[in-house]
N, CA, C and O atoms as a MOPAC input file, in Angstrom:
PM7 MOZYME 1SCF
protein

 N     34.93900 1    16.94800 1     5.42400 1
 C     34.34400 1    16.82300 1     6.74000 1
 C     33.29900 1    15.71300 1     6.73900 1
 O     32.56100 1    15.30000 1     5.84400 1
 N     33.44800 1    15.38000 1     7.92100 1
 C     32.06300 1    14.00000 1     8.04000 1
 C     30.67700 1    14.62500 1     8.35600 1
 O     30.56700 1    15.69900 1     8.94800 1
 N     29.54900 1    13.82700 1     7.89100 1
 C     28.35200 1    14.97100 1     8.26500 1
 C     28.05500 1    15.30300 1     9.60500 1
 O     27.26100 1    16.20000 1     9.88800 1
 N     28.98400 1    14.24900 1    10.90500 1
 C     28.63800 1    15.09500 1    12.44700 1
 C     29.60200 1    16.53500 1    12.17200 1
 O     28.97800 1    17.51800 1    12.57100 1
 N     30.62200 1    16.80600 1    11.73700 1
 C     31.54500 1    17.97100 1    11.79300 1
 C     30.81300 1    18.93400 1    10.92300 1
 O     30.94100 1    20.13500 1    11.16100 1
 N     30.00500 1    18.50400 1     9.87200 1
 C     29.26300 1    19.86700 1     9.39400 1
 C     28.05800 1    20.14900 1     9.92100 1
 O     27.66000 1    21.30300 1    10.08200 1
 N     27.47100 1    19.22200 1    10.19300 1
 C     26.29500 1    19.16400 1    11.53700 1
 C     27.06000 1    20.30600 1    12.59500 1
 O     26.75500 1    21.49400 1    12.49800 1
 N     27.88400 1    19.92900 1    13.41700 1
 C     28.88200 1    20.74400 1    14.54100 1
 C     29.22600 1    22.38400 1    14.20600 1
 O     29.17200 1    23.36600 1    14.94600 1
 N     29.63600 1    22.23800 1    12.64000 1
 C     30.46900 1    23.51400 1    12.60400 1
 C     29.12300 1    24.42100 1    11.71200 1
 O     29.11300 1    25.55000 1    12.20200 1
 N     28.27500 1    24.33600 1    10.85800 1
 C     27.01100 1    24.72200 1    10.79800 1
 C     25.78000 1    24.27800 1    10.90500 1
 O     25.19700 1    23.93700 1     9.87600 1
 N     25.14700 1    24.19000 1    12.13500 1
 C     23.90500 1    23.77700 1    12.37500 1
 C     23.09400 1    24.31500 1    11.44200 1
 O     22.36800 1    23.69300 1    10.66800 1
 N     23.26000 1    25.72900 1    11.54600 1
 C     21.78200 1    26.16800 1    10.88700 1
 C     21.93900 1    26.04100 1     9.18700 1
 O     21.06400 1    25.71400 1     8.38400 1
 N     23.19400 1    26.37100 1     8.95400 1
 C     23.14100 1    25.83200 1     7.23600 1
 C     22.70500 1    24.21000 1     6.97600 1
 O     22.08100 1    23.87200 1     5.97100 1
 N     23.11700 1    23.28100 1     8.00900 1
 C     22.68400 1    22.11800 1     7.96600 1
 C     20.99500 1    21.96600 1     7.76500 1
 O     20.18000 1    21.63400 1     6.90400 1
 N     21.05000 1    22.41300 1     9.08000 1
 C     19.45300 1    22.16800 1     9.41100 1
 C     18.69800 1    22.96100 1     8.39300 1
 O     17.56600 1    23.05700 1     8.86700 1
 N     18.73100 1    23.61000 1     7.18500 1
 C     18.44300 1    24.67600 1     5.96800 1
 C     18.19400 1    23.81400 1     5.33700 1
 O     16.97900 1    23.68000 1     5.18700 1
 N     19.16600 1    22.65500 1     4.54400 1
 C     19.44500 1    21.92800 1     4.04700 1
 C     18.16600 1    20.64200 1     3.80100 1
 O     17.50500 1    20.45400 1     2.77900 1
 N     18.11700 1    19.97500 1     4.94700 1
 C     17.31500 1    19.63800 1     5.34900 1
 C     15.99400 1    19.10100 1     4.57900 1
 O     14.94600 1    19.33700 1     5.18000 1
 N     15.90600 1    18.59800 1     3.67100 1
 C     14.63400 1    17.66400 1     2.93400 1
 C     14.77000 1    18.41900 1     1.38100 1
 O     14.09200 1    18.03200 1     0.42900 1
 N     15.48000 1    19.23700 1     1.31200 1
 C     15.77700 1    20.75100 1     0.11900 1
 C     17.31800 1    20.85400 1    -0.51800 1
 O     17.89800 1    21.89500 1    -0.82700 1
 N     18.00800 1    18.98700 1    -0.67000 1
 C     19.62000 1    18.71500 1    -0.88500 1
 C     19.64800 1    18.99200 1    -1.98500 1
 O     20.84600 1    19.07000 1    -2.25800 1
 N     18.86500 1    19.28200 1    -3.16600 1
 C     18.26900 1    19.76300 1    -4.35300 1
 C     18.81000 1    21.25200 1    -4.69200 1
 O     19.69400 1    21.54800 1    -5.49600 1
 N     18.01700 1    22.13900 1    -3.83900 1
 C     17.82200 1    23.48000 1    -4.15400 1
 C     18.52400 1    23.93200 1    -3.30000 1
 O     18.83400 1    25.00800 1    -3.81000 1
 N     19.11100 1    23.88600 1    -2.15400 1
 C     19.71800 1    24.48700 1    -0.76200 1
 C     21.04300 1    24.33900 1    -1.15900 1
 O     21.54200 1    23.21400 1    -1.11000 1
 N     21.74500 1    25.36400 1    -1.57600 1
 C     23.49300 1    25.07400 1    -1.68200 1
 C     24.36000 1    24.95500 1    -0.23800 1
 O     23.71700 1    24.98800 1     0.81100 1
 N     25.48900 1    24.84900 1    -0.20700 1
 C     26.28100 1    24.64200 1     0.82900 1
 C     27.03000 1    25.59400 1     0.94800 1
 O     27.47900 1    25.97700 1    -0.13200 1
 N     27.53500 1    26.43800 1     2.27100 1
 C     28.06700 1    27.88600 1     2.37200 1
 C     29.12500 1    27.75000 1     1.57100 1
 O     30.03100 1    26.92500 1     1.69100 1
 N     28.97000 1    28.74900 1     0.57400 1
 C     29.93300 1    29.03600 1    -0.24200 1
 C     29.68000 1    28.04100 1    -1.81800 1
 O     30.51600 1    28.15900 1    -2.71300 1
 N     28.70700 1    27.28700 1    -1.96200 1
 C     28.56400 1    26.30500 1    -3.06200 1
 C     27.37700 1    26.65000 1    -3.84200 1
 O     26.60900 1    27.60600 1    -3.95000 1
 N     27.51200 1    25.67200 1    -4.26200 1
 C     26.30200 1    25.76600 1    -5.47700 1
 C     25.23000 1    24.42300 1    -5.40000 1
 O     25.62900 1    23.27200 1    -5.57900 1
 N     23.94600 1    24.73800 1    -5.13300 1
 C     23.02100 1    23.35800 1    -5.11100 1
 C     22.96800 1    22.49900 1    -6.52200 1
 O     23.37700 1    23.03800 1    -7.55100 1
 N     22.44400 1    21.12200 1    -6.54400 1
 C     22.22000 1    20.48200 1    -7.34500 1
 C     21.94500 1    20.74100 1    -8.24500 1
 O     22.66600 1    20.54400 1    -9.22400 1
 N     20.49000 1    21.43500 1    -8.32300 1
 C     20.05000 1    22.33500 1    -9.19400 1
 C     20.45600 1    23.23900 1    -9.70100 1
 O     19.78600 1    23.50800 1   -10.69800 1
 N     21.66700 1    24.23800 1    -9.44700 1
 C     22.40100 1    25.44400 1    -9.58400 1
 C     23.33600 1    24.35500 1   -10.80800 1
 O     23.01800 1    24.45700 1   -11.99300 1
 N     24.33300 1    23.47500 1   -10.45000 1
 C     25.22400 1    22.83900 1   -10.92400 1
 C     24.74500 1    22.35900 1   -12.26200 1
 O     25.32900 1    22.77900 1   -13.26000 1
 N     23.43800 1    21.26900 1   -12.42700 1
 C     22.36900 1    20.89900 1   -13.45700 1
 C     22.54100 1    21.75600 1   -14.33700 1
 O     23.21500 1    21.53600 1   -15.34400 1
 N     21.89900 1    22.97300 1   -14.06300 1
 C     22.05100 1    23.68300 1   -15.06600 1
 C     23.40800 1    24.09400 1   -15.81300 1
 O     23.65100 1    24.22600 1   -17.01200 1
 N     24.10900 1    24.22900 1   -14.80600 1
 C     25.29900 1    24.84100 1   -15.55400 1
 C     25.57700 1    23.52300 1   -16.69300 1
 O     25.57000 1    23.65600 1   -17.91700 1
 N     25.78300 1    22.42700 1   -16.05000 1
 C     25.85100 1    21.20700 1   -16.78700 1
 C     25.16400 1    21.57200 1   -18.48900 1
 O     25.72500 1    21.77500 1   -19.56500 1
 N     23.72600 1    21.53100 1   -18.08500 1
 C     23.41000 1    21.82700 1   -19.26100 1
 C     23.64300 1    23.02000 1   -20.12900 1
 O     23.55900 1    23.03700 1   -21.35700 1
 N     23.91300 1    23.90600 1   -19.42600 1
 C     24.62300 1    25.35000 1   -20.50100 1
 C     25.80100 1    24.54900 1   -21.49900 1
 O     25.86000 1    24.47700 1   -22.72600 1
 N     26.88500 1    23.87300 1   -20.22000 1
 C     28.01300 1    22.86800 1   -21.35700 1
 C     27.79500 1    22.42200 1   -21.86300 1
 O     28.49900 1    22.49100 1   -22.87000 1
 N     26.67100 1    21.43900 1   -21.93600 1
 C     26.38500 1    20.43500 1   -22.87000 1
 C     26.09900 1    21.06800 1   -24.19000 1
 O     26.64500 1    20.69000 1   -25.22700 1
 N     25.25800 1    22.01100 1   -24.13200 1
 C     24.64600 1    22.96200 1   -25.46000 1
 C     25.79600 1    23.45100 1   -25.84300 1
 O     26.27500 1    22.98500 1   -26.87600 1
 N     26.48000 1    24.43500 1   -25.16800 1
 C     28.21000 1    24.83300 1   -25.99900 1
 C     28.94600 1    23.49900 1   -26.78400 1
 O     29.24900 1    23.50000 1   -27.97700 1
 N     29.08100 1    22.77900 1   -26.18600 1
 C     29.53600 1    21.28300 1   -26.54500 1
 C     28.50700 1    20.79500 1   -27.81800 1
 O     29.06500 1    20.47400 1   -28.86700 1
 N     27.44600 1    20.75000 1   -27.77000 1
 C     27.08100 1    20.74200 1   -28.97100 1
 C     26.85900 1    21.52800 1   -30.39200 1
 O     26.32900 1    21.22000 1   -31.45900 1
 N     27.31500 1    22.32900 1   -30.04400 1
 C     27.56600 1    23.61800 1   -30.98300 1
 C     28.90900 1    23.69300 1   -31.63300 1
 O     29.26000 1    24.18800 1   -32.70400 1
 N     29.55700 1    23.07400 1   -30.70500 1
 C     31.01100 1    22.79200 1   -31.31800 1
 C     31.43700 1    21.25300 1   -32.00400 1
 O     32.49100 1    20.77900 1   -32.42700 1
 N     30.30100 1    20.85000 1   -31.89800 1
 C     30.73100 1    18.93400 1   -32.74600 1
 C     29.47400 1    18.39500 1   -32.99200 1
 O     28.41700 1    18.68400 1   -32.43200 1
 N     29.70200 1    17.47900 1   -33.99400 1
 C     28.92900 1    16.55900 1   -34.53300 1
 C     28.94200 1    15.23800 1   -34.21900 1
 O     30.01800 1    14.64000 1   -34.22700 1
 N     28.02900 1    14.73200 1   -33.97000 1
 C     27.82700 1    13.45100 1   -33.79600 1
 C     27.87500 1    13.19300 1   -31.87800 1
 O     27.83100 1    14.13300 1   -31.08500 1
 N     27.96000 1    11.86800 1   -31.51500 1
 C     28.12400 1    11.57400 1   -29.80700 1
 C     28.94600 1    11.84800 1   -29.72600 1
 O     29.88300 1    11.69400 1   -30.50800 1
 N     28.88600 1    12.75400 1   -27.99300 1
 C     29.87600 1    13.16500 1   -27.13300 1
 C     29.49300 1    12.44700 1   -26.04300 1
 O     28.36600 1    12.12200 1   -25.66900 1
 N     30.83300 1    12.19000 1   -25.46500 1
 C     30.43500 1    11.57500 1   -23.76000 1
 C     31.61700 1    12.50800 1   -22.66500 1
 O     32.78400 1    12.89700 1   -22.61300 1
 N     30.64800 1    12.50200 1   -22.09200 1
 C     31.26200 1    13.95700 1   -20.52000 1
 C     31.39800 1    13.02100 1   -19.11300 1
 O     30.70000 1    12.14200 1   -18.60700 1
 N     32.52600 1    13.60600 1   -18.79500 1
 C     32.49000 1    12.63700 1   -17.50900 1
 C     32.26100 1    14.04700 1   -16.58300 1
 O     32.91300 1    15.06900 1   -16.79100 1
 N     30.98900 1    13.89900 1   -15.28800 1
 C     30.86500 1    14.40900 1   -14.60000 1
 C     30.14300 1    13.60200 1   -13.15300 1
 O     29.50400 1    12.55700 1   -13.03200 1
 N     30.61700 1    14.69900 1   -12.13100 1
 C     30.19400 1    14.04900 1   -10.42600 1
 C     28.46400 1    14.11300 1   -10.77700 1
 O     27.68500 1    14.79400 1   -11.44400 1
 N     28.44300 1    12.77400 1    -9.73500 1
 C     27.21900 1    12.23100 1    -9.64800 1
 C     25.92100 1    13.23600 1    -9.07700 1
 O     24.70300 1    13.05800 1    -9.05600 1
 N     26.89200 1    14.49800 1    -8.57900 1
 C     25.85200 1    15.96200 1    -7.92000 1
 C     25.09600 1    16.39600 1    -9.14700 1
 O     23.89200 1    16.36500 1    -9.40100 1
 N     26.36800 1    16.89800 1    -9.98900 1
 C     26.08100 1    17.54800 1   -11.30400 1
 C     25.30900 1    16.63800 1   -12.12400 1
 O     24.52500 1    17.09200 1   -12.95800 1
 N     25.43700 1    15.59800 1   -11.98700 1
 C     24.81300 1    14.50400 1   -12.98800 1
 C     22.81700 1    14.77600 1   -12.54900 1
 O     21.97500 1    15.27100 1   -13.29800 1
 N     22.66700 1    14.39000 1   -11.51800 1
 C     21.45000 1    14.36700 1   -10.55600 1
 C     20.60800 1    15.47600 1   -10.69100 1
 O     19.38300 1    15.35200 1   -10.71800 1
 N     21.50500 1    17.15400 1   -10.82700 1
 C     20.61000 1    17.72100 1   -11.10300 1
 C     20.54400 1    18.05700 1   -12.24500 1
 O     19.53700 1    18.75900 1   -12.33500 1
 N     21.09900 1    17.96300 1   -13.33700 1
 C     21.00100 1    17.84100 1   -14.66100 1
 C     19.87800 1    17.22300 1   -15.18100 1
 O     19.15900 1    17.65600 1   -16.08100 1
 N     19.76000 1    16.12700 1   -14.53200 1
 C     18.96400 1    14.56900 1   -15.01500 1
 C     17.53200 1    15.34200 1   -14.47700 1
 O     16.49200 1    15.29000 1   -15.13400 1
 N     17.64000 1    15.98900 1   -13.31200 1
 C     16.11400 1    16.23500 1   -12.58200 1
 C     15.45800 1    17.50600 1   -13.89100 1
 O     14.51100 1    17.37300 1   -14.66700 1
 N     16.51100 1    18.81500 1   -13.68600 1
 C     15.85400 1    19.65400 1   -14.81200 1
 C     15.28200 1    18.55300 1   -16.26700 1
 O     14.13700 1    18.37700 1   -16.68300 1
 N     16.49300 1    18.01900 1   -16.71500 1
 C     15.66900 1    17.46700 1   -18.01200 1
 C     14.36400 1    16.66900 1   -17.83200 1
 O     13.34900 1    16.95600 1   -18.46700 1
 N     14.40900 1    15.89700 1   -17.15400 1
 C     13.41200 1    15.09700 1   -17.05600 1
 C     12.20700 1    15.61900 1   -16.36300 1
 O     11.27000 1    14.84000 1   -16.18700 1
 N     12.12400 1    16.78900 1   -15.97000 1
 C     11.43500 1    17.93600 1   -15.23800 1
 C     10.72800 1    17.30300 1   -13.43300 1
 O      9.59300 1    17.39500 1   -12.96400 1
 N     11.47500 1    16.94700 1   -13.09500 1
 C     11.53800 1    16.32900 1   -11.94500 1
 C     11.73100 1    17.63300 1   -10.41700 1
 O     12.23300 1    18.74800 1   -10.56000 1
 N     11.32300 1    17.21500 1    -9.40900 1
 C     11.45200 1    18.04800 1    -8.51400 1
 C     12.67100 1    18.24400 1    -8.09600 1
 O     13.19600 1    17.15300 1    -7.87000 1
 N     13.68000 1    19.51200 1    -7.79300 1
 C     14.81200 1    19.32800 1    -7.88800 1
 C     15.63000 1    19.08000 1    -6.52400 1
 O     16.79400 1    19.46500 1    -6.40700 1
 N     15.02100 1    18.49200 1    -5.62700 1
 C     14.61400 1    18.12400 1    -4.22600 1
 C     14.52500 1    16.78100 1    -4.48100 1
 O     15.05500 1    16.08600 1    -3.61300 1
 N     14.06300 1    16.24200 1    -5.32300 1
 C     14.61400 1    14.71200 1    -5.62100 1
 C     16.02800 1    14.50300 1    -5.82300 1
 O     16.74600 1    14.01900 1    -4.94700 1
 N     16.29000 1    14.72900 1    -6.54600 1
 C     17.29800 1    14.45500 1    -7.55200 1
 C     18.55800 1    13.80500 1    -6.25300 1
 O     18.63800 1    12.61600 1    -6.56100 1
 N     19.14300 1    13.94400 1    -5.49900 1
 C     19.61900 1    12.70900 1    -4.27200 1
 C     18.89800 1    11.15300 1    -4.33600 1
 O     19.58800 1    10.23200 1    -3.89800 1
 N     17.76900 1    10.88400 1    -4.77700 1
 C     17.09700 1     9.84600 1    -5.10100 1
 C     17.75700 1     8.95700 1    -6.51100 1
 O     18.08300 1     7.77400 1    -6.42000 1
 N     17.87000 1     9.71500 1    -7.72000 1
 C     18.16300 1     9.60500 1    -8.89900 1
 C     19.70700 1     8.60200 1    -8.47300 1
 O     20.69400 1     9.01800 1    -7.86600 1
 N     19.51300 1     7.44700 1    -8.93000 1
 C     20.59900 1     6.92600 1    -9.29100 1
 C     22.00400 1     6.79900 1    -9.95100 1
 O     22.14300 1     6.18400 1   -11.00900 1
 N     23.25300 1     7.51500 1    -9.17300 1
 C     24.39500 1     7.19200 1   -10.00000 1
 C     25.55800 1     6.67000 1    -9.35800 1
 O     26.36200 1     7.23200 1    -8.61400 1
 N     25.50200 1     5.42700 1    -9.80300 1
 C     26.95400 1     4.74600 1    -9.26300 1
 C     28.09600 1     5.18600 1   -10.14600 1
 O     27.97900 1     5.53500 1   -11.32100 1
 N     29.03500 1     5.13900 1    -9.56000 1
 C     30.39600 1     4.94500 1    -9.34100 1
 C     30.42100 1     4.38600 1   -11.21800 1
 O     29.70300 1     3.44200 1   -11.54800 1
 N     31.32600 1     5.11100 1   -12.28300 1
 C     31.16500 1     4.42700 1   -13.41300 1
 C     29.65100 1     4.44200 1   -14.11400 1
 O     29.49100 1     4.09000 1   -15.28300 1
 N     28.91800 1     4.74400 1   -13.53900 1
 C     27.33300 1     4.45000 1   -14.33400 1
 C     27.55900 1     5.38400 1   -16.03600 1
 O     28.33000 1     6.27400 1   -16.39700 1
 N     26.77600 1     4.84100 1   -16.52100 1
 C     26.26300 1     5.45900 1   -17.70000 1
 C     24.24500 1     6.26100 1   -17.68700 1
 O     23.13900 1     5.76900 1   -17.46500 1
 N     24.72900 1     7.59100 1   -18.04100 1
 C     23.52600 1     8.57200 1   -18.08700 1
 C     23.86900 1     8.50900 1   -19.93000 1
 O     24.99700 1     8.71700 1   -20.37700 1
 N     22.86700 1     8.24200 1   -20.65700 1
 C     22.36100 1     8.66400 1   -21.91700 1
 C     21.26400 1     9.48300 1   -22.59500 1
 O     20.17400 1     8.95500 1   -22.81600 1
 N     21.45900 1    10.50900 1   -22.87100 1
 C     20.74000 1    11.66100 1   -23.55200 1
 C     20.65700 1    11.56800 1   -24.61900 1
 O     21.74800 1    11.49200 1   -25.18500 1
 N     19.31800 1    11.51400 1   -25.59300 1
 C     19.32900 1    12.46100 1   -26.80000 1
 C     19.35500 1    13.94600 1   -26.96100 1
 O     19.22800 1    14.82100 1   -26.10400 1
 N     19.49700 1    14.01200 1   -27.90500 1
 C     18.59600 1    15.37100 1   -28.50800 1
 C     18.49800 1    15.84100 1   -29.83900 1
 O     19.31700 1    16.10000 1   -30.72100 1
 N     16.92600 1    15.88900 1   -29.70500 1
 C     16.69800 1    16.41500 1   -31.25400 1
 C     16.97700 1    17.26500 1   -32.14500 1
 O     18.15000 1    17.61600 1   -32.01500 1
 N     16.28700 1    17.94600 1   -33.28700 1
 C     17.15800 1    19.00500 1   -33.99800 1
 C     16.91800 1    20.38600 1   -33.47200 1
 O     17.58900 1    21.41400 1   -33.55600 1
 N     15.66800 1    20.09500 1   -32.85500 1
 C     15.01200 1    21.70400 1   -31.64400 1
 C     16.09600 1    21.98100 1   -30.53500 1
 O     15.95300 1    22.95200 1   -29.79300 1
 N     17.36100 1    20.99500 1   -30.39500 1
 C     17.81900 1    21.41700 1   -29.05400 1
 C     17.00600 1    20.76200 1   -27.67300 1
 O     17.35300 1    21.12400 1   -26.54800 1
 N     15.90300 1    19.77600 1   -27.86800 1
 C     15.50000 1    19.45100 1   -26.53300 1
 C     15.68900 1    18.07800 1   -26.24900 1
 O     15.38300 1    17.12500 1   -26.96500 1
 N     16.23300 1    18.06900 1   -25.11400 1
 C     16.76800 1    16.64800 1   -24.75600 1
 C     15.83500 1    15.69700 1   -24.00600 1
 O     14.83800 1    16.03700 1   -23.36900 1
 N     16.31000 1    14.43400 1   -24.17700 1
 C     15.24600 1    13.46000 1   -23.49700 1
 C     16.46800 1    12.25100 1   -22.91600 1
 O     17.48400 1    11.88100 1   -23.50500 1
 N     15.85400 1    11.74900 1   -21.33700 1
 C     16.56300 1    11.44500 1   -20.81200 1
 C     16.32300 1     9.86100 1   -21.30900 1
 O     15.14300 1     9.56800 1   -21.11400 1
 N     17.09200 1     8.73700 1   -21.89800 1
 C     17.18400 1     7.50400 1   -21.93100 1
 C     17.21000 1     6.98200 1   -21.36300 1
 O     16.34200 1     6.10900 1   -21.35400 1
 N     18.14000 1     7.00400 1   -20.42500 1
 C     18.59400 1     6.12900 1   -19.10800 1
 C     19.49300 1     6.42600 1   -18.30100 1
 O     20.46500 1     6.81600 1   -18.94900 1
 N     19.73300 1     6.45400 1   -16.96700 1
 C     20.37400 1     6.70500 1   -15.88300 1
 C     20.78500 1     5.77300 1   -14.71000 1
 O     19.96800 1     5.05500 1   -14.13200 1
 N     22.07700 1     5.82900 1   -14.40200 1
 C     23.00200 1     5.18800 1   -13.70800 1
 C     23.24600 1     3.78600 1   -14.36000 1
 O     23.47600 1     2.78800 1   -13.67600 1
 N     23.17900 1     3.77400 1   -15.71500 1
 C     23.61800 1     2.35900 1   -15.86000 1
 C     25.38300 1     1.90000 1   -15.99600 1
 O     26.37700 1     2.52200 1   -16.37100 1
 N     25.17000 1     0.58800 1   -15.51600 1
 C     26.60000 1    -0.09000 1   -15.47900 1
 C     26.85600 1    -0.79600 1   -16.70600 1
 O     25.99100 1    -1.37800 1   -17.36000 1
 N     27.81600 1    -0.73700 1   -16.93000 1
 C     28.00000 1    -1.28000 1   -18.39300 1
 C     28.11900 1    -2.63000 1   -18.33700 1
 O     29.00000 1    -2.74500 1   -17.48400 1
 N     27.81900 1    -3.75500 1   -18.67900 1
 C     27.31700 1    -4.86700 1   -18.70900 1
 C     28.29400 1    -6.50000 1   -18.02900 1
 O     27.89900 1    -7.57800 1   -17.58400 1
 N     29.79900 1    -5.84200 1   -18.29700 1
 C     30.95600 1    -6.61600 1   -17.77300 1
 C     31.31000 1    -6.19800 1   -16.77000 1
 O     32.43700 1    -6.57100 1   -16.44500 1
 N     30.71500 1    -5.43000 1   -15.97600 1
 C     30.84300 1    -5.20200 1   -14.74100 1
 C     29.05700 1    -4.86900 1   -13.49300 1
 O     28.87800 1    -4.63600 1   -12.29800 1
 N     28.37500 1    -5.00500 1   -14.42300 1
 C     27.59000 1    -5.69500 1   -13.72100 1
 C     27.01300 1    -6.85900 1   -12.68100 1
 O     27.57100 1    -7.94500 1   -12.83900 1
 N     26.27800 1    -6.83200 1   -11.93300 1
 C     26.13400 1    -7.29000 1   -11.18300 1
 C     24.74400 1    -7.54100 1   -10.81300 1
 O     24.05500 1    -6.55300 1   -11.06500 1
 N     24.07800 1    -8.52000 1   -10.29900 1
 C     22.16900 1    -7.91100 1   -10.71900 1
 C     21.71900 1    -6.95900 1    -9.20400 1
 O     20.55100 1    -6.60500 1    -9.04700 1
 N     23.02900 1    -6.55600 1    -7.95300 1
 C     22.94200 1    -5.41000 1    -6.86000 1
 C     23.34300 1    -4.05900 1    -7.51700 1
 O     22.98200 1    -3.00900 1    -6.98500 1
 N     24.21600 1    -4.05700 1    -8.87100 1
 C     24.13500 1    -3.01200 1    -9.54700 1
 C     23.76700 1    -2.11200 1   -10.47300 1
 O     24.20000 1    -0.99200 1   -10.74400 1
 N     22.40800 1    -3.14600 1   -11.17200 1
 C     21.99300 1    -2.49900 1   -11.74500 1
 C     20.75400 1    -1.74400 1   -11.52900 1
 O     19.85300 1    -2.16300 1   -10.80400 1
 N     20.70600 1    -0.50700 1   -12.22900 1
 C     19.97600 1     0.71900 1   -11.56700 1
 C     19.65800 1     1.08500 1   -13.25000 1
 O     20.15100 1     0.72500 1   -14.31900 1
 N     18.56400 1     1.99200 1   -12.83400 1
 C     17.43300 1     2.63500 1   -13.91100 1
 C     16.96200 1     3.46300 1   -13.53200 1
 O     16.37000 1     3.22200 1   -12.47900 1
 N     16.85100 1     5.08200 1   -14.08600 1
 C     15.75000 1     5.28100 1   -13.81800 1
 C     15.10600 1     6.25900 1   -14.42400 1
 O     15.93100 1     7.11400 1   -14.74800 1
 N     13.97500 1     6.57000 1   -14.75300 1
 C     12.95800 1     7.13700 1   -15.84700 1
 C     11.95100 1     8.33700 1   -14.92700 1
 O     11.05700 1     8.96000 1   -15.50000 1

């Protein structure tokens, strides 16, 4: 649906929504923040099961609020947080299990562009 048809067909879940694209899920969904986490539950299973770098391809929702919990960001931002199309998000993590965010939405360098490149900390 386009956002006048979900505007149309729920106002008031819309209008809920509303400055809170973060924390406010969508009837029947899961918010940014809801998703983030789950993200990170996988990531930890995923690291429990292998050694060395893993790379996950996930939507730029899940990415956003992932990136906001780690980086302990308001989770009402995280629509701000940069991810294009292809970007690269890089994580460590230490031997405690706690992660630190490197860098976010980057483009990998042969397809760059200086309108595409994005950062952010």
């Amino acid at each position: 649906m386009t956002f006048d048809e979900i505007r149309a067909r729920y106002p008031e879940e819309y209008a809920a929504r509303n400055g809170r694209l973060g924390t406010a899920p969508p009837p029947g969904g899961e918010s940014m923040e809801q998703a983030g986490k789950r993200l990170i539950c996988c990531l930890d299973e995923l690291l429990t099961e292998t050694q060395g770098d893993i790379a996950v391809i996930a939507h730029g929702g899940i990415n956003r609020g992932a990136l906001c919990r780690l980086a302990g960001q308001d989770p009402d931002k995280a629509p701000e947080i940069p991810q294009p199309y292809g970007g690269i998000n890089t994580l460590k993590v230490d031997e405690h299990g706690q992660y630190t965010v490197v860098s976010a939405g980057i483009i990998p360098d042969r397809f760059q562009s200086p309108e595409t490149q994005t950062i952010w900390r």
